[in-house]
N, C-alpha and C positions, 0 to 999 in steps of 0.2 A: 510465444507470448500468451495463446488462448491458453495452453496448459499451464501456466505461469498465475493468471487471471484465477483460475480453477482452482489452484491449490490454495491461492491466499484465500477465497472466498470459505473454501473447507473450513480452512484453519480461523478465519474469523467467524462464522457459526458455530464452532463448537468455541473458541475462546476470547471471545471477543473480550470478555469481563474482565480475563486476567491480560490482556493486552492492553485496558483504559488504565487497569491498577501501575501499569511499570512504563507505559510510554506516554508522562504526561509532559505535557509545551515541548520546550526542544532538546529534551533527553532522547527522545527516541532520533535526533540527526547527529550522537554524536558517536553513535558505534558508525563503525567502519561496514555494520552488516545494511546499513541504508540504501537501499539503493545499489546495490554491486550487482545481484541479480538480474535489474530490469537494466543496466546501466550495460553490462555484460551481454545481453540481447539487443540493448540499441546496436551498440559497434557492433557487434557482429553482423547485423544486417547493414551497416555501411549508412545509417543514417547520421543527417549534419546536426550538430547541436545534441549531440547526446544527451550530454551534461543537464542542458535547460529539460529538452523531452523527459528525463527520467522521473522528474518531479510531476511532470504534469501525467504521467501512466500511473504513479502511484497516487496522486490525488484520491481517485476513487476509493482505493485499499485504508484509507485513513480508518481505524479503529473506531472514532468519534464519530465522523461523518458516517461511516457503515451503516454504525446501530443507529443513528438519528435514522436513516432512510428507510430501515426497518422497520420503524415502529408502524403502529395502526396507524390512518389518517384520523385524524379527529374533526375531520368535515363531516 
């Protein structure tokens, strides 16, 4: 999972731009590639509630939310 965590982060610092251009509202839950990754290391570690868990690990990876937490603070 940490290296899982690691590569998305890569890959949203260098893309984040073109990931806000093609994954807007709920286009990006309707590929089959949503979710199979972290979903695929739930079960495998034998956790209950995969299904619901895989949403809430990718939460963070969200493109949008990413760069919002990014930004400078303006405090």
């Amino acid at each position: 999972m940490v290296a899982f965590y690691g590569a998305m982060v890569g890959l949203l610092e260098r893309h984040a731009h073109l990931m806000l251009a093609t994954e807007i509202g709920a286009s990006c839950f309707a590929t089959g590639a949503y979710g199979f990754g972290v979903m695929a290391l739930l079960i495998a570690a034998e956790l209950p509630a995969a299904g619901a868990l895989s949403d809430m690990v990718l939460a963070p990876l969200s493109p949008d939310l990413y760069r919002h937490q990014r930004r400078p603070s303006t405090e």
